[in-house]
FIKOLZA-1660 file (N, C-alpha, C; in steps of 0.1 Angstrom, whole numbers, plus 5000, padded with zeros to 4 digits):
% residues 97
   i   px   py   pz ch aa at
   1 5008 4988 5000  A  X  N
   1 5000 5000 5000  A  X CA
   1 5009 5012 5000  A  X  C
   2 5007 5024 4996  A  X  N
   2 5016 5038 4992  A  X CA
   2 5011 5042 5002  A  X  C
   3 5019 5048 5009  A  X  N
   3 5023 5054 5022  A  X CA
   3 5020 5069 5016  A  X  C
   4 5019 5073 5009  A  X  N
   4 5020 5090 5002  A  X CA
   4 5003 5091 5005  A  X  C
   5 4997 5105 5013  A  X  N
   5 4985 5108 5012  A  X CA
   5 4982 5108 4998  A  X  C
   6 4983 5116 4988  A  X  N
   6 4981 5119 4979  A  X CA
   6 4979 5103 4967  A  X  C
   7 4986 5097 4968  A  X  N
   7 4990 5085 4959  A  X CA
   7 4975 5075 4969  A  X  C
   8 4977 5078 4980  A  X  N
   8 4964 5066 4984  A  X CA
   8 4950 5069 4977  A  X  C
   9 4956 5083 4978  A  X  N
   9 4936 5091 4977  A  X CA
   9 4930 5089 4962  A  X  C
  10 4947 5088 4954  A  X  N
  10 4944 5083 4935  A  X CA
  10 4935 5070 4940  A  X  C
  11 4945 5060 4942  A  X  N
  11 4944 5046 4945  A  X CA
  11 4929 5046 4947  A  X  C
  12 4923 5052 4960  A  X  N
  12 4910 5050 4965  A  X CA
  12 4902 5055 4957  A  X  C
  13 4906 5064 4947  A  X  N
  13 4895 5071 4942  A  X CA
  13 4896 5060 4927  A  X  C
  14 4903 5054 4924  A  X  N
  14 4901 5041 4913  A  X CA
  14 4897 5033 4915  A  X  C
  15 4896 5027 4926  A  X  N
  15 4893 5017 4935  A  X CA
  15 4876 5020 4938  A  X  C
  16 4874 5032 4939  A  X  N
  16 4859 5037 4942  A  X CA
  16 4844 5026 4943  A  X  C
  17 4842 5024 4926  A  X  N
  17 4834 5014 4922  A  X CA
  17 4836 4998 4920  A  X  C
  18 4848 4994 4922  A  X  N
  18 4853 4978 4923  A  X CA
  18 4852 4977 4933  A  X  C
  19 4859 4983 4944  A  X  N
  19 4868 4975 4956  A  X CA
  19 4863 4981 4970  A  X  C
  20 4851 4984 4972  A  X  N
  20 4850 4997 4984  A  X CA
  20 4861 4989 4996  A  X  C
  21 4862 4976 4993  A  X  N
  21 4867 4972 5008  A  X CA
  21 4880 4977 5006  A  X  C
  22 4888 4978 4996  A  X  N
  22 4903 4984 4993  A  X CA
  22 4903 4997 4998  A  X  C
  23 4889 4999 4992  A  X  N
  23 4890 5018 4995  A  X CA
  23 4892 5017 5009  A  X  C
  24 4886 5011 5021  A  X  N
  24 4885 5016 5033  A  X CA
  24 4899 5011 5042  A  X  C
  25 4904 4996 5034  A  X  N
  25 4917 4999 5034  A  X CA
  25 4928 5007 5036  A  X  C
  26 4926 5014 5023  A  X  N
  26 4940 5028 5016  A  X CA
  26 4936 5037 5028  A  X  C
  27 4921 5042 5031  A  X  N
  27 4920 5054 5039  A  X CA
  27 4920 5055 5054  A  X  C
  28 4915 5040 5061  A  X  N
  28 4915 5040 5072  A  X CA
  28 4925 5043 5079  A  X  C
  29 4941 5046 5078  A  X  N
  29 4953 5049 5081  A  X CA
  29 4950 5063 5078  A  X  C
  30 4950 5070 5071  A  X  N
  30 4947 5083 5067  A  X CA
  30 4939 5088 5079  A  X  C
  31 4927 5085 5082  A  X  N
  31 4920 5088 5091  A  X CA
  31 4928 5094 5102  A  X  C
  32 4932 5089 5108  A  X  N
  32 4938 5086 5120  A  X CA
  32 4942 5101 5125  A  X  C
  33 4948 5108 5114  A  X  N
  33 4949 5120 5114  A  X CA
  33 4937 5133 5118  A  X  C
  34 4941 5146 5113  A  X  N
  34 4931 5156 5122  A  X CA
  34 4927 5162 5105  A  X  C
  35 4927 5154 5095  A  X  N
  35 4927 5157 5079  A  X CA
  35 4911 5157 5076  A  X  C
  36 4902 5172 5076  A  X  N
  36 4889 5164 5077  A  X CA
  36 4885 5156 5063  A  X  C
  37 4889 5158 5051  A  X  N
  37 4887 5153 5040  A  X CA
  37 4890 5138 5037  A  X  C
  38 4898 5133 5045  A  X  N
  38 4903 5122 5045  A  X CA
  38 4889 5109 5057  A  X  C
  39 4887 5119 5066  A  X  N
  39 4876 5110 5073  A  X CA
  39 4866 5111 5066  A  X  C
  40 4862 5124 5062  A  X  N
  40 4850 5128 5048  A  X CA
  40 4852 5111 5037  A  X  C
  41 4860 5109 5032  A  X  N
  41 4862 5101 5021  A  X CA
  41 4862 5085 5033  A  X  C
  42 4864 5084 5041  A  X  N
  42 4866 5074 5048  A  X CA
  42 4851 5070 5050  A  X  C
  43 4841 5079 5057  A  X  N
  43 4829 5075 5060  A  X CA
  43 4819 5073 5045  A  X  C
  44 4822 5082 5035  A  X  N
  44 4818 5075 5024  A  X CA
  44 4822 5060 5016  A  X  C
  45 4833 5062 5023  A  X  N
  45 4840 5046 5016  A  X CA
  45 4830 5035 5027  A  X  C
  46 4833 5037 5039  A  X  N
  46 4821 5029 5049  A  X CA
  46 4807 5025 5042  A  X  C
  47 4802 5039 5037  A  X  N
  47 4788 5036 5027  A  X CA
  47 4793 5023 5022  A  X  C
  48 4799 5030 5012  A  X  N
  48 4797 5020 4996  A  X CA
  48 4800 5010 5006  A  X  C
  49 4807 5003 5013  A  X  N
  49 4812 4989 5017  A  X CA
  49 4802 4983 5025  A  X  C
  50 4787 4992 5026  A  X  N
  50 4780 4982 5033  A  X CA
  50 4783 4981 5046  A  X  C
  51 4787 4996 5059  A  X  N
  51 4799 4995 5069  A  X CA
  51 4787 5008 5073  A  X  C
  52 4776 5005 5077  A  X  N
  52 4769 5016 5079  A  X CA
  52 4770 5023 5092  A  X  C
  53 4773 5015 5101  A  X  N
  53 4772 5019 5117  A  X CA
  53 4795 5024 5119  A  X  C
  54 4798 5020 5109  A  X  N
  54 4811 5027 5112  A  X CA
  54 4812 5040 5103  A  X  C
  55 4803 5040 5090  A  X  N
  55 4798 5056 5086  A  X CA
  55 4794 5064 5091  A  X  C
  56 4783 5058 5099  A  X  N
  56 4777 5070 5108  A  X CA
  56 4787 5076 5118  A  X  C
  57 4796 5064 5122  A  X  N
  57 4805 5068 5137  A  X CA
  57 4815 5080 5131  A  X  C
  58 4821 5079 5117  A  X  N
  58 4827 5090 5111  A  X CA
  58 4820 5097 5107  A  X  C
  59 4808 5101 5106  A  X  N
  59 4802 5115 5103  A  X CA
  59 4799 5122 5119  A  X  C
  60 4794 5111 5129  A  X  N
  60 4792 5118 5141  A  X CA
  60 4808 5122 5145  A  X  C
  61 4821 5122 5143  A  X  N
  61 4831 5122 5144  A  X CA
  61 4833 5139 5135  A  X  C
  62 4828 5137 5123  A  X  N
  62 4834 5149 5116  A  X CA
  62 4827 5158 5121  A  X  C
  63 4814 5158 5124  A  X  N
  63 4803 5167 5124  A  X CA
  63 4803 5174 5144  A  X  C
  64 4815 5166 5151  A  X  N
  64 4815 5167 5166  A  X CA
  64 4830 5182 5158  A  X  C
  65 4833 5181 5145  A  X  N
  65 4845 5189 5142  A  X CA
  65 4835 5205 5134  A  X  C
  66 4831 5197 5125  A  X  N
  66 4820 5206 5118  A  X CA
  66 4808 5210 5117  A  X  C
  67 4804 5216 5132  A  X  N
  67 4786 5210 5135  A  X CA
  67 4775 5219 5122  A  X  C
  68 4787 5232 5121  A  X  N
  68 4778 5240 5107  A  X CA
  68 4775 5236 5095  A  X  C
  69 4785 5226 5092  A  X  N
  69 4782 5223 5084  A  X CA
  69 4771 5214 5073  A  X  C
  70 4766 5222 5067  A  X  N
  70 4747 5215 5064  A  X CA
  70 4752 5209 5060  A  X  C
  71 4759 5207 5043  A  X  N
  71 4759 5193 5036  A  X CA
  71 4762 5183 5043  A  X  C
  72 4772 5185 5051  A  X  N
  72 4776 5172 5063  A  X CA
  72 4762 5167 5069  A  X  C
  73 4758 5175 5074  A  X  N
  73 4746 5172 5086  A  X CA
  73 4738 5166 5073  A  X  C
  74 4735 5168 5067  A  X  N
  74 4723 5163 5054  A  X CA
  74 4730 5153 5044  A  X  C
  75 4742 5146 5047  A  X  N
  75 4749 5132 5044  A  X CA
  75 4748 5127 5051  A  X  C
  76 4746 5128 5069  A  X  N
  76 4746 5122 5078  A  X CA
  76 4730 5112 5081  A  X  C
  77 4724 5129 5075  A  X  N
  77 4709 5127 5082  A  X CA
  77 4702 5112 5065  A  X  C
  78 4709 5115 5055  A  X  N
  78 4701 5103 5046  A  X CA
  78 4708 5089 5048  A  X  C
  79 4717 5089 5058  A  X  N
  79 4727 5079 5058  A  X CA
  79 4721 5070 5071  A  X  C
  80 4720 5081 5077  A  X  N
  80 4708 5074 5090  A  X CA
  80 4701 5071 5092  A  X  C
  81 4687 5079 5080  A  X  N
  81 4674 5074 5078  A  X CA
  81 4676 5053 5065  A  X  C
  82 4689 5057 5061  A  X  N
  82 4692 5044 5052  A  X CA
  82 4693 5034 5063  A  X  C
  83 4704 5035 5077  A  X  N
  83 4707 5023 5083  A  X CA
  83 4689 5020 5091  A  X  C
  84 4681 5029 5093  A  X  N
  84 4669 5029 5104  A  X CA
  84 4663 5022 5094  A  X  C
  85 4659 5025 5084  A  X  N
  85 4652 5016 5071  A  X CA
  85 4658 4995 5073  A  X  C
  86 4670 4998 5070  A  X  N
  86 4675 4985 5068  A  X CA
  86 4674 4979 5079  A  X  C
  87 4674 4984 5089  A  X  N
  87 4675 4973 5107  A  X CA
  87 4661 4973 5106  A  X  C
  88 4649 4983 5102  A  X  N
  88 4636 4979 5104  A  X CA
  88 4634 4970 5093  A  X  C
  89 4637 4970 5078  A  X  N
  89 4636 4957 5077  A  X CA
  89 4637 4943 5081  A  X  C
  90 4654 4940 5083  A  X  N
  90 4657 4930 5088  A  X CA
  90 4646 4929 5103  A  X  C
  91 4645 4939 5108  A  X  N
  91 4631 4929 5121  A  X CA
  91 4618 4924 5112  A  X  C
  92 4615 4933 5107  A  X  N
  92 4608 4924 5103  A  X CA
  92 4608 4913 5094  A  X  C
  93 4618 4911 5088  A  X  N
  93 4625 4899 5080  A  X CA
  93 4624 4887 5088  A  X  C
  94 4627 4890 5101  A  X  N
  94 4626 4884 5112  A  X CA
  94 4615 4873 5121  A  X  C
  95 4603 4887 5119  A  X  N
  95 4593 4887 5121  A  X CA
  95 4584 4872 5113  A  X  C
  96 4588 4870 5097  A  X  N
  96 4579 4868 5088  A  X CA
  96 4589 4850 5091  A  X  C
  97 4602 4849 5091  A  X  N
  97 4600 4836 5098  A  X CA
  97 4597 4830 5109  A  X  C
% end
């Protein structure tokens, strides 16, 4: 894996639509940092990989950095209403066996 911010963020950003699990790979290390664009791309990489409850935990993470910020709060808030949808599914998925 490239140790270079810049060279990961290519990587992840090719990687985008094949590999989300690579993606979260390349970035997860990046995180770690105080880089908010890097956790930005990290909680979206979470999305795509189907990692919903560690997306949310990086938007409540960026948004404890950026509380003004609307687009944030309004990626958070359809990301949330997506995992509340899918857990109420699955009960009732539940339910029906």
């Amino acid at each position: 894996l490239p140790s270079n911010l810049t060279a990961r963020r290519t990587l992840a950003g090719l990687l985008e639509s094949r590999d989300p699990a690579a993606v979260v790979k390349l970035l997860e290390p990046l995180a770690a940092g105080e880089d908010a664009a890097s956790h930005l791309a990290l909680a979206r990489a979470y999305r795509r990989a189907d990692r919903l409850a560690d997306a949310l935990e990086s938007y409540r993470q960026l948004l404890l950095r950026r509380a003004q910020d609307a687009a944030l709060m309004l990626e958070a808030g359809e990301l949330a209403d997506l995992r509340a949808a899918f857990l109420q599914a699955s009960d009732q998925d539940h339910l029906i066996i």
